[in-house]
ChimeraX commands (.cxc) that place a marker at each C-alpha (Angstrom):
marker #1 position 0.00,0.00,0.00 radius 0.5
marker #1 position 2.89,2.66,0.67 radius 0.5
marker #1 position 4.44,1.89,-2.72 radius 0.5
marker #1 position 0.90,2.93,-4.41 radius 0.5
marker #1 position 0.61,5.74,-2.27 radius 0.5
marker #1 position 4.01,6.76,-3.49 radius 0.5
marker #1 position 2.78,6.46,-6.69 radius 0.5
marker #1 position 0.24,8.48,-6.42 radius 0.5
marker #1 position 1.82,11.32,-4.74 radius 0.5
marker #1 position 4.95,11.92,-6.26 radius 0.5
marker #1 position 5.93,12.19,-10.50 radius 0.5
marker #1 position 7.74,10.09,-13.10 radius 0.5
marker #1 position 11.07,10.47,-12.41 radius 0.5
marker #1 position 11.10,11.27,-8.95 radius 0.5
marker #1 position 13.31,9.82,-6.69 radius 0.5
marker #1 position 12.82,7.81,-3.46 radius 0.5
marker #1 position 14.98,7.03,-0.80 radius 0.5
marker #1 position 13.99,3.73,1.33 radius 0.5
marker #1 position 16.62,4.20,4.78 radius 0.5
marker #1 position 16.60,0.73,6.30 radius 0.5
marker #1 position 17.79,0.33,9.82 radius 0.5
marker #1 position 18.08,-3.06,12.11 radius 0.5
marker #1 position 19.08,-3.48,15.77 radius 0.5
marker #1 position 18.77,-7.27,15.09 radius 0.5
marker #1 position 18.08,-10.07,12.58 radius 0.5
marker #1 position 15.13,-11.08,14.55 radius 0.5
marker #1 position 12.68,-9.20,12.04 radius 0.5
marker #1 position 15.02,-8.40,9.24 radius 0.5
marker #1 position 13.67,-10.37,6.84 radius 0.5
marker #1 position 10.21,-9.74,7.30 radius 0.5
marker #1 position 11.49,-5.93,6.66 radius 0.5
marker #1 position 13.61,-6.89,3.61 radius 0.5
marker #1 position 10.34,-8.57,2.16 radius 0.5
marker #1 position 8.16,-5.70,2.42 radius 0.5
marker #1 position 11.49,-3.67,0.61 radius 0.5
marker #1 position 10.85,-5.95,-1.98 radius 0.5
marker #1 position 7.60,-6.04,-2.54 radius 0.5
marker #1 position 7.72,-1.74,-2.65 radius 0.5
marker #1 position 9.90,-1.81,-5.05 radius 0.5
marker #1 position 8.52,-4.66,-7.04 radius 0.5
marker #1 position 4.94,-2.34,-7.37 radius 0.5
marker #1 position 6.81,0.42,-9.14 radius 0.5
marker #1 position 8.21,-2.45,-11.71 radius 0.5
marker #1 position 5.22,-4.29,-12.47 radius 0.5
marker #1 position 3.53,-1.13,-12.96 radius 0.5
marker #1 position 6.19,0.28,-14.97 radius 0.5
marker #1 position 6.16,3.30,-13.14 radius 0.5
marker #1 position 8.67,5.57,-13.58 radius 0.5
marker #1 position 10.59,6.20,-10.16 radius 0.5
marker #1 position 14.49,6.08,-9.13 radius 0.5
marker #1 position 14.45,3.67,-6.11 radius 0.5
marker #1 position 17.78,4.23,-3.40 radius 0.5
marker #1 position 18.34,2.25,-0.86 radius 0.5
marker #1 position 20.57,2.81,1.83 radius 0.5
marker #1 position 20.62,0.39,4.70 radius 0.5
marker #1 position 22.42,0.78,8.09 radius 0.5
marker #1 position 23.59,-2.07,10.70 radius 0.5
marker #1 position 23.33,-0.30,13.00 radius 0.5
marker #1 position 23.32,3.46,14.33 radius 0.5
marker #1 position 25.39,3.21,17.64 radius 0.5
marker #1 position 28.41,3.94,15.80 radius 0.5
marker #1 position 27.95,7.43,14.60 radius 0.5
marker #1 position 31.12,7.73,12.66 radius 0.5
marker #1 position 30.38,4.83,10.29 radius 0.5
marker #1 position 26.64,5.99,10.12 radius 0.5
marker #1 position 28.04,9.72,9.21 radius 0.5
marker #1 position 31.00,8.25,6.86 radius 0.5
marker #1 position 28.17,5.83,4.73 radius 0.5
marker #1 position 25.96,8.29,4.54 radius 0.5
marker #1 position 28.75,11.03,2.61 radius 0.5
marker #1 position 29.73,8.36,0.32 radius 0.5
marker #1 position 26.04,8.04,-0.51 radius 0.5
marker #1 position 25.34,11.54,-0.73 radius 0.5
marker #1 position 28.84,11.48,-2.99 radius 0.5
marker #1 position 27.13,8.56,-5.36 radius 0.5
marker #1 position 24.53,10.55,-5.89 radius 0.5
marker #1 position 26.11,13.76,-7.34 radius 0.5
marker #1 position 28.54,12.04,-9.24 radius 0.5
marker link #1:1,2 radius 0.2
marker link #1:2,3 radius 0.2
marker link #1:3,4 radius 0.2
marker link #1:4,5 radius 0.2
marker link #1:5,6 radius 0.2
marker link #1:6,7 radius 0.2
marker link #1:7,8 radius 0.2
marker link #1:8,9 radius 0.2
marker link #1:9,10 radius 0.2
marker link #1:10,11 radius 0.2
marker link #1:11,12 radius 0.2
marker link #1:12,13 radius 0.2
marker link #1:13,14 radius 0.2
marker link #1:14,15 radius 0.2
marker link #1:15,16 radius 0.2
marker link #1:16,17 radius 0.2
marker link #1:17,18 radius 0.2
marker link #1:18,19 radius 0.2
marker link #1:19,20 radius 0.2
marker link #1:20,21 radius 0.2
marker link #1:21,22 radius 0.2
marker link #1:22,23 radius 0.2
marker link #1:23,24 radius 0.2
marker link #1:24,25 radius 0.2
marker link #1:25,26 radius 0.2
marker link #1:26,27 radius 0.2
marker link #1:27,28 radius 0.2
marker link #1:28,29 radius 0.2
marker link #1:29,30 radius 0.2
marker link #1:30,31 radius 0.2
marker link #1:31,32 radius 0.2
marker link #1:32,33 radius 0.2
marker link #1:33,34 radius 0.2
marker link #1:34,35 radius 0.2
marker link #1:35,36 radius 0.2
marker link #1:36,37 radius 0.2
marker link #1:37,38 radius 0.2
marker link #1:38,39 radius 0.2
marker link #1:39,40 radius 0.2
marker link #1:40,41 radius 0.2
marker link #1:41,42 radius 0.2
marker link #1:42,43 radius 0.2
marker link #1:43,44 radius 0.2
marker link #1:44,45 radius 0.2
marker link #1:45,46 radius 0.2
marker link #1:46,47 radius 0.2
marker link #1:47,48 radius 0.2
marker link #1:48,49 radius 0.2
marker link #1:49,50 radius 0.2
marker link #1:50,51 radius 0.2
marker link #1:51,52 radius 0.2
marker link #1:52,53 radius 0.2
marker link #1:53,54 radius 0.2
marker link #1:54,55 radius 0.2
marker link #1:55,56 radius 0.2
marker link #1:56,57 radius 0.2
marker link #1:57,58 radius 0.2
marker link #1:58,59 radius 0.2
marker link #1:59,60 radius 0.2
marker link #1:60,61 radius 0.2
marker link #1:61,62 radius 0.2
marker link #1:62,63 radius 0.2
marker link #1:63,64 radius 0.2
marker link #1:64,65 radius 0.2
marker link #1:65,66 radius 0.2
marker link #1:66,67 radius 0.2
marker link #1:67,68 radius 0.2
marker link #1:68,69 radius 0.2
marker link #1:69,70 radius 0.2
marker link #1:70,71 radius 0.2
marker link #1:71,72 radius 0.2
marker link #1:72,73 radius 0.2
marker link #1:73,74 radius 0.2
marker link #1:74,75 radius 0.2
marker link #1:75,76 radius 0.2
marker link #1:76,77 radius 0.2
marker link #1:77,78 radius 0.2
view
């Protein structure tokens, strides 16, 4: 339901940013199935979005949260 909502509010060519975050692997993969199936939707329907994903381990560690988000951000302009 979020991807069509997506759809629905936002244009062709748009870009969306899914931030993923886990403390543990307990529900990860209920998580990473739901990822799927969002970006899935905006496939089948041929629908014209650019889909990021940027996923953390966790965010205790500030430095490497900081350090993967800059090389993401650099990714992006480049």
């Amino acid at each position: 339901m979020s991807a069509q909502l997506l759809e629905l509010c936002t244009d062709p060519n748009d870009e969306l940013l899914i931030v993923q975050t886990r403390k543990t692997l307990e529900n990860y993969r209920a998580i990473s199935q739901r990822v799927v199936g969002f970006k899935d939707y905006f496939e089948k329907k041929k629908a014209k979005r650019n889909i990021h994903h940027l996923e953390f381990d966790n965010l205790i560690d500030l430095v490497k949260t900081k350090s993967k988000i800059k090389k993401f951000n650099l990714k992006q302009i480049h």
